[in-house]
Structure formats: structure tokens, C-alpha cells
C-alpha positions, 0 to 999 in steps of 0.5 A: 868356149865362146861364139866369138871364138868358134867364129874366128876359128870357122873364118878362118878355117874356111878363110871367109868372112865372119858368118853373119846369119844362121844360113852363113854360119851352116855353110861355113860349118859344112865347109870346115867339116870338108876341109879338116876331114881332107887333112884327116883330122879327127872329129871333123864330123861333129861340124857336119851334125852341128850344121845339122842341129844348126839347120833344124833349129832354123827349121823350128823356127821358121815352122813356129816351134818353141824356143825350148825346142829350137834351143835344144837342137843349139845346145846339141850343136855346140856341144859338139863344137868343143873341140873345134878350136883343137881341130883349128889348131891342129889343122893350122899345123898341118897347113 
């Protein structure tokens, strides 16, 4: 699945604009975790440890570590995304 398609999925779900930082992305993550997770929809946690993996690859980065290291936590979390165009869906039927 593509970024641009977790990114048009997380828009609107958090009916916010496109994320345009790393920051931005983690917020809307955090945001869409919260909203599928009220209409108890199932794997809505996995946004939250992605944001997790998000924000401790942005730390990597700031405290200088390697791009492996950091590529690492980026790979765990969109692992984790790979539901999120279900979850999107489902909560679109939901709403």
C-alpha cells in the first residue's frame, strides 16, 4: 500500500489536511487511533504504536543515529498500517 493512500485515509479520518511533517503525521496517527477506537473498531491501536515507532524514529534522527536505525523503527510502523485502509472503510460505514 502506498503513503499516498495511508495519507488520504488519515485526512480523512481526522478530516484534517494532508500531514506534512513527521510531527503532523504522528498527530493525525494519534487522532485516528482515538476516533476508530470510540466507534470500536478493532486494530485501532496499532495507529498509536505506529505513532510510537513514528516519534522514535524522529528521535533517531534528531540524536544523530543511523538510517538503518531509524529506517527500522519506519518499517515496524507501516507494518502496522496495513490494515488502515480497512479501518478507514469500516469507519466510513460506521459514520
Amino acid at each position: 500500500m502506498s503513503s499516498a493512500l495511508h495519507a488520504t485515509n488519515l485526512a480523512s479520518l481526522t478530516e484534517e489536511p494532508y500531514a506534512t511533517t513527521g510531527a503532523d503525521l504522528i498527530d493525525q496517527l494519534r487522532e485516528a487511533e482515538d476516533r476508530l477506537d470510540r466507534a470500536g473498531i478493532q486494530g485501532a491501536d496499532d495507529l498509536g504504536t505506529a505513532a510510537g515507532l513514528l516519534d522514535q524514529a524522529l528521535d533517531v534522527e534528531l540524536d544523530g543515529g543511523t538510517p538503518l536505525e531509524q529506517g527500522v523503527f519506519v518499517a515496524r510502523a507501516a507494518d502496522l498500517l496495513r490494515e488502515l485502509a480497512d479501518m478507514t472503510a469500516e469507519y466510513r460505514a460506521m459514520v
